[in-house]
C-alpha positions as a Markdown table, in Angstrom:
| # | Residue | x | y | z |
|---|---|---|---|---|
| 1 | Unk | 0.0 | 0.0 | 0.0 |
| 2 | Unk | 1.5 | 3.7 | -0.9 |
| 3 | Unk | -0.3 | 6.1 | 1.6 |
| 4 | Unk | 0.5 | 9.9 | 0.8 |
| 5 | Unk | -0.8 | 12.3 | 3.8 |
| 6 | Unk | -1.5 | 16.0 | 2.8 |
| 7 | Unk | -1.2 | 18.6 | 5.3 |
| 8 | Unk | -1.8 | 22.5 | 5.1 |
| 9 | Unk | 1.2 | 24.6 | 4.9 |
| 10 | Unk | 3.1 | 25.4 | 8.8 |
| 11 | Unk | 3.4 | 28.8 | 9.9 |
| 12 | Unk | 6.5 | 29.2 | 8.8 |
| 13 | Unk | 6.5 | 5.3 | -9.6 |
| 14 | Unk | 8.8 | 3.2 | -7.3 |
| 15 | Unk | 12.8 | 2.4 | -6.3 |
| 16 | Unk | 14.9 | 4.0 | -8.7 |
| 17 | Unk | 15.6 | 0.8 | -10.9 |
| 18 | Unk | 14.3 | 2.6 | -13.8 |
| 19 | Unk | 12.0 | -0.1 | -14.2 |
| 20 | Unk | 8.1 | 0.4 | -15.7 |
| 21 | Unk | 5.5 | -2.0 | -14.0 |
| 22 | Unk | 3.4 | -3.5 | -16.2 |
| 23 | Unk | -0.4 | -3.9 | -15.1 |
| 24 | Unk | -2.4 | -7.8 | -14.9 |
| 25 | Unk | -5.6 | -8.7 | -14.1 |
| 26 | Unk | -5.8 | -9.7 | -10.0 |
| 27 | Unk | -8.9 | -12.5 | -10.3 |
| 28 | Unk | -11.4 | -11.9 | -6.7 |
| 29 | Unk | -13.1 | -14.7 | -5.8 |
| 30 | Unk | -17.0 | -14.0 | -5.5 |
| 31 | Unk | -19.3 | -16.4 | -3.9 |
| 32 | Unk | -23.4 | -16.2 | -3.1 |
| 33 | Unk | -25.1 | -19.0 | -1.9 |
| 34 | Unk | -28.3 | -19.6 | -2.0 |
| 35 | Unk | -31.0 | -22.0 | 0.0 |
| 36 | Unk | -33.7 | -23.9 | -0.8 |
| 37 | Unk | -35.8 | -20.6 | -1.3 |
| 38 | Unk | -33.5 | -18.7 | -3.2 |
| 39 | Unk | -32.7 | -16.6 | -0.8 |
| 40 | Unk | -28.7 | -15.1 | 0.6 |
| 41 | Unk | -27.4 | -17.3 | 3.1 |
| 42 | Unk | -23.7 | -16.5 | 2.7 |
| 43 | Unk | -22.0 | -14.1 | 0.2 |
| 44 | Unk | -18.2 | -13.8 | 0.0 |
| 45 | Unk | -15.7 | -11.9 | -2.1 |
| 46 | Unk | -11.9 | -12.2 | -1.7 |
| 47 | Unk | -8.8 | -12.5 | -3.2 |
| 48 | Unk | -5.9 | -14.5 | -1.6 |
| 49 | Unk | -2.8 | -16.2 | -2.9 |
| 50 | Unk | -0.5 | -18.9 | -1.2 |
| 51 | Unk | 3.5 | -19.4 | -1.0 |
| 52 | Unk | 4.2 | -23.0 | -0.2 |
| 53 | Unk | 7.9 | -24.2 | 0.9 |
| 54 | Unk | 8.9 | -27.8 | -0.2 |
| 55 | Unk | 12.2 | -29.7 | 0.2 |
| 56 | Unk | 13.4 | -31.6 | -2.9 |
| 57 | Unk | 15.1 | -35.2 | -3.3 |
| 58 | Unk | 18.1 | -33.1 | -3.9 |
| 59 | Unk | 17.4 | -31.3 | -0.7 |
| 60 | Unk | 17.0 | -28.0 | -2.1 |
| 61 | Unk | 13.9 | -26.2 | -0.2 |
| 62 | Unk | 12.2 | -24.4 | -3.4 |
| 63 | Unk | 9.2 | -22.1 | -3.0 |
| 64 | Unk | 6.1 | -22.1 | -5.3 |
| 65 | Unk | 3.8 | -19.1 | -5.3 |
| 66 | Unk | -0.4 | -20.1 | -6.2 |
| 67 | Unk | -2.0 | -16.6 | -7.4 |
| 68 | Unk | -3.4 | -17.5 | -10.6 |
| 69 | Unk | -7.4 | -18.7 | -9.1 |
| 70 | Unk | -9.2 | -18.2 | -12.1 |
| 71 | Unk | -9.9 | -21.6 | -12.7 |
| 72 | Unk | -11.6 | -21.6 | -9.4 |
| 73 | Unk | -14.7 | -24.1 | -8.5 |
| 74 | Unk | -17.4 | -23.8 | -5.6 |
| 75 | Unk | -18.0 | -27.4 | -5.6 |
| 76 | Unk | -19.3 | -28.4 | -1.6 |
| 77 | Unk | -20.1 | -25.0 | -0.8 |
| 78 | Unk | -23.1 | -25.0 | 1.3 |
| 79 | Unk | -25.5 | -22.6 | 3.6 |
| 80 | Unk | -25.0 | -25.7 | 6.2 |
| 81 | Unk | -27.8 | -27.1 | 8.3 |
| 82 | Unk | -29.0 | -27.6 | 11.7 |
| 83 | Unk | -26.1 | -29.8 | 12.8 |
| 84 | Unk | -23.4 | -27.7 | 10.8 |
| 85 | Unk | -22.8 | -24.2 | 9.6 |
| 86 | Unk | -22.1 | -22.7 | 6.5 |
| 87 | Unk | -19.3 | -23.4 | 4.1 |
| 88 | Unk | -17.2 | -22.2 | 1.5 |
| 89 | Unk | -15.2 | -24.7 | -0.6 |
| 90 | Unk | -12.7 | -23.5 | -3.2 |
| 91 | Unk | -11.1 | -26.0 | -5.5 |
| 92 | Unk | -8.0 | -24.2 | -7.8 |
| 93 | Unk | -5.7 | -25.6 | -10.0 |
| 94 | Unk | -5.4 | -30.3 | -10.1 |
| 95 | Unk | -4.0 | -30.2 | -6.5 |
| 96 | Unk | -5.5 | -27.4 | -4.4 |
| 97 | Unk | -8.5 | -27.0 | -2.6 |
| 98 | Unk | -9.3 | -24.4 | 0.4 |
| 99 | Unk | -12.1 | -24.3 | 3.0 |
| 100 | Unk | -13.9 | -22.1 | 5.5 |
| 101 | Unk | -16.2 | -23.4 | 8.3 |
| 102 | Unk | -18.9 | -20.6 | 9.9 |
| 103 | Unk | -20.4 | -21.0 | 13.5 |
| 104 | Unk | -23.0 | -19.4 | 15.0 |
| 105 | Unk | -23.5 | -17.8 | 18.1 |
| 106 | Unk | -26.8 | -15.7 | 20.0 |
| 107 | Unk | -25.5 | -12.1 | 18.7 |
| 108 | Unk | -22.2 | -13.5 | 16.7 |
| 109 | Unk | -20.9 | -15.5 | 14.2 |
| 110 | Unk | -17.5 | -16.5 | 13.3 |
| 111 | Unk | -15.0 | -17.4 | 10.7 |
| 112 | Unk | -14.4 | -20.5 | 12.9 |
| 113 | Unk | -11.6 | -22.1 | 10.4 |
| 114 | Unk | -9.5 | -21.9 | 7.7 |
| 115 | Unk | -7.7 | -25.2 | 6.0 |
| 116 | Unk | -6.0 | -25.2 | 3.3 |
| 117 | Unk | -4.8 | -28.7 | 0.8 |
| 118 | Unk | -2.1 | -29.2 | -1.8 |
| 119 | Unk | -1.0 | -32.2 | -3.2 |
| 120 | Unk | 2.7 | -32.5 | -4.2 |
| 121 | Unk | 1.6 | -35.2 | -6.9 |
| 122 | Unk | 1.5 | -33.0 | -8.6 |
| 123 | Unk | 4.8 | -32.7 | -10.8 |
| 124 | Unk | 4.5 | -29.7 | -12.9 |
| 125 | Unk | 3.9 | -27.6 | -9.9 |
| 126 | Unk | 6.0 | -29.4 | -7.5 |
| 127 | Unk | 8.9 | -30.8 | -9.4 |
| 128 | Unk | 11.2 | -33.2 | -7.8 |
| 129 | Unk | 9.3 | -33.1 | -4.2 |
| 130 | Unk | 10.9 | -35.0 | -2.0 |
| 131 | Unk | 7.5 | -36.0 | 0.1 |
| 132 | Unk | 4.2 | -37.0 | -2.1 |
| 133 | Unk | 1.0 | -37.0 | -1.0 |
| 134 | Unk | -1.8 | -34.4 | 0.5 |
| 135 | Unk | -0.7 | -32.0 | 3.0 |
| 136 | Unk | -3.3 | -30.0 | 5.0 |
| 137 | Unk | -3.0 | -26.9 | 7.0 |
| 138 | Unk | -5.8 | -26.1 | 9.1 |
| 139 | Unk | -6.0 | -22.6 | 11.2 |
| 140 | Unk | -8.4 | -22.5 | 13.8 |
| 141 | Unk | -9.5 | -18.7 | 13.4 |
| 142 | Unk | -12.1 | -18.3 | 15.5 |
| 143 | Unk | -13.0 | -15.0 | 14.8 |
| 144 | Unk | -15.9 | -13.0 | 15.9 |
| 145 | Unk | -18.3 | -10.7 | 13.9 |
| 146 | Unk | -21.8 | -9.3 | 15.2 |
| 147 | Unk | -24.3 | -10.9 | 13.7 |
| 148 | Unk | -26.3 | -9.2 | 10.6 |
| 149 | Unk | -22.9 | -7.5 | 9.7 |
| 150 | Unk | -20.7 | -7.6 | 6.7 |
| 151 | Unk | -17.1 | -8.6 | 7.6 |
| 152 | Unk | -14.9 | -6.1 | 5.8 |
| 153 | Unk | -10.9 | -5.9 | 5.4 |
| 154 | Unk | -9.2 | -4.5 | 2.7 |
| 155 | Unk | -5.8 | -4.8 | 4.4 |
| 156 | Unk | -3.4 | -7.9 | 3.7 |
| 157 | Unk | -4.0 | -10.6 | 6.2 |
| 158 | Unk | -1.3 | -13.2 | 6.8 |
| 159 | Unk | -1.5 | -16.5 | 8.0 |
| 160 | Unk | 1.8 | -18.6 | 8.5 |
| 161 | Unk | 2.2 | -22.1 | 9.8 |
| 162 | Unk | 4.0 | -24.8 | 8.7 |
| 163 | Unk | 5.2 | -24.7 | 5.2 |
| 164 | Unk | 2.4 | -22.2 | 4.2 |
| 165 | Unk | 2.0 | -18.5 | 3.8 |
| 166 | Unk | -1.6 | -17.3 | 3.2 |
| 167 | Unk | -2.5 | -14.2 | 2.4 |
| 168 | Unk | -5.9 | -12.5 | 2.3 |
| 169 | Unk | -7.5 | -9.0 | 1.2 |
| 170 | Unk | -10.2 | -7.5 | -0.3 |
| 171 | Unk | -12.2 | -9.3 | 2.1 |
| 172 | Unk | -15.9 | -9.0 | 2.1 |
| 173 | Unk | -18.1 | -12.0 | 3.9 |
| 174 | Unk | -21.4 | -11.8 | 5.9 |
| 175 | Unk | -22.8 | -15.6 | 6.7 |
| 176 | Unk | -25.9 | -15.8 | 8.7 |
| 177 | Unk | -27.8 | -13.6 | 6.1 |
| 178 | Unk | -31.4 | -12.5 | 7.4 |
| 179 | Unk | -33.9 | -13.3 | 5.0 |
| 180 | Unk | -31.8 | -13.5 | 2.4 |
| 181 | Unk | -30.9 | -9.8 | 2.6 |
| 182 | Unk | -26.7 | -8.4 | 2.6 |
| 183 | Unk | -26.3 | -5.9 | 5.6 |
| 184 | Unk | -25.2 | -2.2 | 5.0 |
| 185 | Unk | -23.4 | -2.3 | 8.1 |
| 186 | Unk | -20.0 | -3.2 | 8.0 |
| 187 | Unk | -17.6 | -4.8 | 10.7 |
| 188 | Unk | -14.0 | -3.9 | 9.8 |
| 189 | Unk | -10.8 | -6.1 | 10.6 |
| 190 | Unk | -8.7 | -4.2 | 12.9 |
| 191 | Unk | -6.5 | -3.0 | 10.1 |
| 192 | Unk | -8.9 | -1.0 | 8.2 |
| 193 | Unk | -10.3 | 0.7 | 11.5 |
| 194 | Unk | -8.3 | 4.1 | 11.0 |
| 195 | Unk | -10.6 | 6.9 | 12.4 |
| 196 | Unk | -12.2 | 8.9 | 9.9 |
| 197 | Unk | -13.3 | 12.9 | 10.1 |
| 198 | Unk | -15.2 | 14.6 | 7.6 |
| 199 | Unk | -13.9 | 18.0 | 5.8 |
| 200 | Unk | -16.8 | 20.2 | 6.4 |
| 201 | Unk | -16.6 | 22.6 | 3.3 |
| 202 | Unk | -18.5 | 25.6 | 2.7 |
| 203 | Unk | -17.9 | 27.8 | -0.7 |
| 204 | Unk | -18.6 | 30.5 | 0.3 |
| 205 | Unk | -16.0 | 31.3 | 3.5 |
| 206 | Unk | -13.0 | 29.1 | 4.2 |
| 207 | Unk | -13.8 | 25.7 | 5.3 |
| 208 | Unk | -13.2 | 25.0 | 8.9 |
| 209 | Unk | -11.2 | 21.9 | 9.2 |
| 210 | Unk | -11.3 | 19.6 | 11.0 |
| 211 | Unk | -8.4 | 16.7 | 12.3 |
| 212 | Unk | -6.8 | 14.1 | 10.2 |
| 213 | Unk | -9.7 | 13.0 | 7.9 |
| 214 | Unk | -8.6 | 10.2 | 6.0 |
| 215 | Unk | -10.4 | 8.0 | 3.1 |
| 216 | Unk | -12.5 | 5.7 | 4.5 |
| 217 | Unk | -12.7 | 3.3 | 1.8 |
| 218 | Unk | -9.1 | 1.4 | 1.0 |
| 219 | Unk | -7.8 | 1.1 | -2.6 |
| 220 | Unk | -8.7 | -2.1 | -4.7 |
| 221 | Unk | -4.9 | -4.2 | -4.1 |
| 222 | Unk | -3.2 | -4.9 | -8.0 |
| 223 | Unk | -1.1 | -7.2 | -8.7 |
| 224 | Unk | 1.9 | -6.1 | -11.0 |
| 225 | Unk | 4.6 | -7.6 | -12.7 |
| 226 | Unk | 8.0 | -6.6 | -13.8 |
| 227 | Unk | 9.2 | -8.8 | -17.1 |
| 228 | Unk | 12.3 | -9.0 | -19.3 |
| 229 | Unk | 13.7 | -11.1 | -22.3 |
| 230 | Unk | 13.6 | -14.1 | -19.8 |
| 231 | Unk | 10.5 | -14.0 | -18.5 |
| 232 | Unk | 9.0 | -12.5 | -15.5 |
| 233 | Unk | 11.4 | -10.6 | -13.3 |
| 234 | Unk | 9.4 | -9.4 | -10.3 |
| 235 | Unk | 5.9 | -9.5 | -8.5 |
| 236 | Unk | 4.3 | -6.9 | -6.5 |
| 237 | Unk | 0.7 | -7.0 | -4.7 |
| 238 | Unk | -0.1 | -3.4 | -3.2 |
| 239 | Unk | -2.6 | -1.0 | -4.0 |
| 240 | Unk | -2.5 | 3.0 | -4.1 |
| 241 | Unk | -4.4 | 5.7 | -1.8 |
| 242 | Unk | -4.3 | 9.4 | -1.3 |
| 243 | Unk | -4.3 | 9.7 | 2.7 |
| 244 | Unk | -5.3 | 13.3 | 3.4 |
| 245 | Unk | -4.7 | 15.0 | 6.8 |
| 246 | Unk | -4.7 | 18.6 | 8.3 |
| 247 | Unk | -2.8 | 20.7 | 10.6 |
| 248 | Unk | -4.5 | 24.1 | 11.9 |
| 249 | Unk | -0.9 | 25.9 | 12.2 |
| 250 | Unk | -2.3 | 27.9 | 9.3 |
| 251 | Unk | -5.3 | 27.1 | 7.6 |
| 252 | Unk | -4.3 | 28.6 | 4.2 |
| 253 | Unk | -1.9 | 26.2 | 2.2 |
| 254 | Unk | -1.3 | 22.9 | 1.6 |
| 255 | Unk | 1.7 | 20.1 | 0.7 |
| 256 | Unk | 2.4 | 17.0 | 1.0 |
| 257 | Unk | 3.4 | 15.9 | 4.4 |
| 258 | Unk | 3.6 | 12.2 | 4.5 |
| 259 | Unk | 4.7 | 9.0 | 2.5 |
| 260 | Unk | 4.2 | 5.2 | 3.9 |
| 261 | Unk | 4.9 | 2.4 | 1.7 |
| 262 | Unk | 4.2 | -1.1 | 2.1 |
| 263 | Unk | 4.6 | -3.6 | -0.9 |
| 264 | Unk | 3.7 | -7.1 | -0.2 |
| 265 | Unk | 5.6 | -9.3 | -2.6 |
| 266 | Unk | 3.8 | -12.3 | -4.3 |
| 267 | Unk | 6.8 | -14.2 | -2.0 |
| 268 | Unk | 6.1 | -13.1 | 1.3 |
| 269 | Unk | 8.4 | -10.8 | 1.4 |
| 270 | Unk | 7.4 | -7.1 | 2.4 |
| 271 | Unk | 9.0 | -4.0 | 1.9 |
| 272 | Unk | 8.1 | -0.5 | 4.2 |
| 273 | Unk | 9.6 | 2.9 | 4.6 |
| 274 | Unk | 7.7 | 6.1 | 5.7 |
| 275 | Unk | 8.4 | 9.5 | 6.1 |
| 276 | Unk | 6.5 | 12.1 | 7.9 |
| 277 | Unk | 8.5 | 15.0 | 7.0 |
| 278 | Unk | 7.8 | 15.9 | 3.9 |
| 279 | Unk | 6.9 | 19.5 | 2.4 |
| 280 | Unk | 6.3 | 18.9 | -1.4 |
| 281 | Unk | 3.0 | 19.9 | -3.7 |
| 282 | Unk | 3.0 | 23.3 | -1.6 |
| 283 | Unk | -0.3 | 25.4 | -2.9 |
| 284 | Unk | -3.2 | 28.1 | -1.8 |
| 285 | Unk | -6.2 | 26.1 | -0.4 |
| 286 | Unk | -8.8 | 26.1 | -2.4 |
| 287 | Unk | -6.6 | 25.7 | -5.7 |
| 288 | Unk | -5.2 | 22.9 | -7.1 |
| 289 | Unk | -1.1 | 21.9 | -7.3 |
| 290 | Unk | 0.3 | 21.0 | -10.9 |
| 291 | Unk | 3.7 | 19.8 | -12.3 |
| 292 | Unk | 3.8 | 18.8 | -15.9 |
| 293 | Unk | 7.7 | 18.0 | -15.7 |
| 294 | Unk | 8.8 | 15.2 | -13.9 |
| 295 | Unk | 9.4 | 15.7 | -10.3 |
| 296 | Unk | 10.9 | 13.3 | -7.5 |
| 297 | Unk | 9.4 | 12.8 | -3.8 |
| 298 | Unk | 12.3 | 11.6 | -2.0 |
| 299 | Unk | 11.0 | 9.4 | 0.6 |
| 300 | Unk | 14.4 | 8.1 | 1.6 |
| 301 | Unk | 17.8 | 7.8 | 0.2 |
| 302 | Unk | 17.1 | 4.1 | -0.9 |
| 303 | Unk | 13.5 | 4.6 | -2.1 |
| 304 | Unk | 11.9 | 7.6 | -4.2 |
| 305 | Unk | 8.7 | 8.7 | -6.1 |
| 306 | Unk | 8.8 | 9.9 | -9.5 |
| 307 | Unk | 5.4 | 11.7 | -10.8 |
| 308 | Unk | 4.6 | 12.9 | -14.1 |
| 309 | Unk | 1.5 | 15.1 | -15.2 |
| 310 | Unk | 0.7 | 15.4 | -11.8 |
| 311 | Unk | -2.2 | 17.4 | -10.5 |
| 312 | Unk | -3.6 | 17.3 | -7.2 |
| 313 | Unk | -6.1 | 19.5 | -5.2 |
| 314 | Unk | -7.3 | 17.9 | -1.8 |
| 315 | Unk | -10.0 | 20.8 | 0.0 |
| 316 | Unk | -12.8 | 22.8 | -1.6 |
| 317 | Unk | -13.3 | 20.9 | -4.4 |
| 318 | Unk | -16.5 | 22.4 | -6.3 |
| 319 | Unk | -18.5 | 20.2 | -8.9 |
| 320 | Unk | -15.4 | 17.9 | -9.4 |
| 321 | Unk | -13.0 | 19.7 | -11.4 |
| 322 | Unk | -10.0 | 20.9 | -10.3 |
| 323 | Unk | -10.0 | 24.8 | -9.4 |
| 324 | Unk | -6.9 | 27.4 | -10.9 |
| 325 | Unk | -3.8 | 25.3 | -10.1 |
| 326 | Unk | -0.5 | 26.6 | -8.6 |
| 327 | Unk | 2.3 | 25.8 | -11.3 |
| 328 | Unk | 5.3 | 23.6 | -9.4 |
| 329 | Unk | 8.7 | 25.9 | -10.4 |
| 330 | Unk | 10.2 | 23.5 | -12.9 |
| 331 | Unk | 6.6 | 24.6 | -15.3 |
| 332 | Unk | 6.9 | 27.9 | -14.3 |
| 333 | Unk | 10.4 | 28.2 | -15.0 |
| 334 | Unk | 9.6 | 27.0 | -18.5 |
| 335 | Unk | 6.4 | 28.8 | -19.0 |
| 336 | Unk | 8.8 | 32.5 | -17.4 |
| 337 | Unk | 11.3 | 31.4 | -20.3 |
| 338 | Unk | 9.0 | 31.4 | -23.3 |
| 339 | Unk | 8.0 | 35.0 | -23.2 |
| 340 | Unk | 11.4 | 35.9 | -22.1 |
| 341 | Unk | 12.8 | 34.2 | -25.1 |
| 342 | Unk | 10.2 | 35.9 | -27.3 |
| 343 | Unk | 11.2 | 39.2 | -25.6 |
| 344 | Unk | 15.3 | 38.8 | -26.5 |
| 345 | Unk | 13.9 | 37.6 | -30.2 |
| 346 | Unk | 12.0 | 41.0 | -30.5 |
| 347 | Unk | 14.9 | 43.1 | -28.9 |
| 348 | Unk | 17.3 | 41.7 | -31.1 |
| 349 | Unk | 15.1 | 41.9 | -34.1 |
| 350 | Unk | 14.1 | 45.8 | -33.2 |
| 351 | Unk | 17.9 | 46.5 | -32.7 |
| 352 | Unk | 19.1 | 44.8 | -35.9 |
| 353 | Unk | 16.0 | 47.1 | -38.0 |
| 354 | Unk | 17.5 | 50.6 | -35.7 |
| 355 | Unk | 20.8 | 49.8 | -37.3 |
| 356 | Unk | 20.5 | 49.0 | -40.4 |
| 357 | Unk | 18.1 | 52.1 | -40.7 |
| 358 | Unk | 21.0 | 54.5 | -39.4 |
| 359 | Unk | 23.6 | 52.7 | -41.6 |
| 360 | Unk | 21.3 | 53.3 | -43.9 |
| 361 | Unk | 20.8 | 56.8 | -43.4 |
| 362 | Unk | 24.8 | 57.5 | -43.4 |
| 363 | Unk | 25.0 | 56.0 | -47.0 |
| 364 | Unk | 22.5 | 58.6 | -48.1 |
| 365 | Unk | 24.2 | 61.5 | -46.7 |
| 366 | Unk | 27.6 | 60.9 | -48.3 |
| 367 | Unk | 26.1 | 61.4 | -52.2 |
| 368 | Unk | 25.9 | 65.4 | -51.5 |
| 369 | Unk | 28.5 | 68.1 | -51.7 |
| 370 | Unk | 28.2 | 71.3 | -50.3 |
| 371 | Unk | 28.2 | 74.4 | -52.9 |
């Protein structure tokens, strides 16, 4: 996740590699199960991938990463029954399955487990595997959520145990549905439960604002990939937000305050940095901050932000559209230098005319003789 925090003025696209991430498709899983009577009993929509460690005959430990789930089936899903609760059952690929038991309580219900199955049989994904056979790793989750809401979490989850590394986000479930109806009220992981303020904002006076509003909804997470002549070279999971957050010091300008980057590698791996002491994209409120050349937000000596085109306005915002933007100094040095330029060309061209006219004048002179 790239978080950028926006602050108003005080009183007073990734690691430079060079390298251009390409965009792919990241496949959620959506599920809505049905009873009898047509109605809702469970709806789920996800996306999650899988790193699995496994020791070869040559005793090499190799890791093999399952993202691709677009070949997913639903096959033993199930609203459940008197005796059991709900279920979701996910079969992927020839040697994967995954499953997710629901319980029910008086005013709860809970994601009570989480198993997952893989079968290193399987030779083209797990080449030269030392051990065949099914392995299963089941997490007992236990996890509450009031009943009648929606589970909601946007954030990565991780879970790790044995030689398997789930991860989870996008996550929106709600088992238990009430006559077949989705709730509007949403019960969010502890992850996505950042307070949130409203910027009251009134057009006609200066808005009075208020402290650290940020977005309330999370960016949808992308998958990207980095590839060269020999195939793929890198794989990133993250997903991109614009955090915005005040500071009544003075009330009239803002910039850009704060970076915090987390990228989640397809791996396992994870890579953060922040930095809370920026002062970039400096502008009026109520106007908007453009740079047309390319411009750098250092976040840190290892790790900095190139933009191009940008153009960002975060407070009083009418129908939209962005209001008069505040040019960064690299456009405005350009845009100083054009009439500048034109205003030499015009000198020079004004000055050349003036002396040619007075040479001209001197050659005229010199026919006549006084008598």
């Amino acid at each position: 996740m790239v978080c950028f925090g926006v602050s108003p003025f005080p009183s007073s696209e990734l690691v430079l590699l060079c390298l251009v991430l390409g965009a792919v498709s990241s496949f959620a899983l959506e599920l809505n199960l049905t009873d009898s009577g047509k109605a809702t009993c469970l709806y789920a929509k996800w996306q999650m991938n899988f790193t699995i460690h496994y020791e070869t005959t040559r005793k090499i430990y190799t890791i093999v990463t399952i993202s691709d789930l677009g070949n997913a089936t639903y096959s033993g899903s199930t609203c459940g029954d008197y005796q059991s609760g709900p279920k979701i059952a996910v079969q992927f690929g020839s040697s994967f399955s995954w499953t997710v038991n629901f319980t029910k309580e008086v005013s709860t219900y809970s994601i009570d487990s989480i198993s997952f199955s893989y079968d290193t049989n399987d030779n083209t994904t797990f080449p030269d595997a030392k051990e065949k056979g099914i392995f299963t790793v089941y997490d007992p989750v236990a996890f509450r959520i009031p009943l009648n809401d929606i589970f909601r979490c946007n954030s990565i989850s991780t879970l790790e145990k044995n030689d398997v590394i789930q991860h989870y986000w996008d996550v929106h479930i709600q088992a238990f549905a009430q006559n077949g109806t989705l709730s509007t009220k949403e019960f969010l992981c502890d992850e996505d439960k950042i307070s949130t303020t409203v910027v009251s904002v009134v057009h006609t006076t200066m808005p009075s604002l208020t402290t650290t509003p940020i977005p309330k909804e999370k960016p949808e997470v992308g998958s990207y990939s980095v590839n060269n002549v020999n195939g793929t070279c890198l794989l990133a999971t993250m997903g991109l937000q614009l955090n915005i957050t005040q500071d009544k010091k003075n009330e009239n300008r803002f910039y850009l305050k704060e970076v915090n980057v987390s990228m989640y590698f397809i791996n396992g791996s994870v890579f953060s940095i922040a930095n809370n002491n920026l002062s970039y994209w400096d502008a009026p409120l109520g106007s908007s901050y453009m740079c047309n050349k390319e411009q750098m937000v250092s976040v840190s000596g290892a790790f900095q932000i190139n933009t191009f085109d940008l153009r960002v306005q975060p407070f009083n915002i009418i129908e939209g559209k962005y209001s008069t933007a505040e040019e960064c100094s690299a456009d405005f040095e350009l845009n100083f230098l054009i009439p500048v330029a034109v205003g030499v060309a015009l000198g020079f061209l004004i000055t050349v005319v003036f002396i040619s006219y007075v040479i001209g004048r001197r050659k005229s002179h010199t026919g006549y003789q006084s008598v």
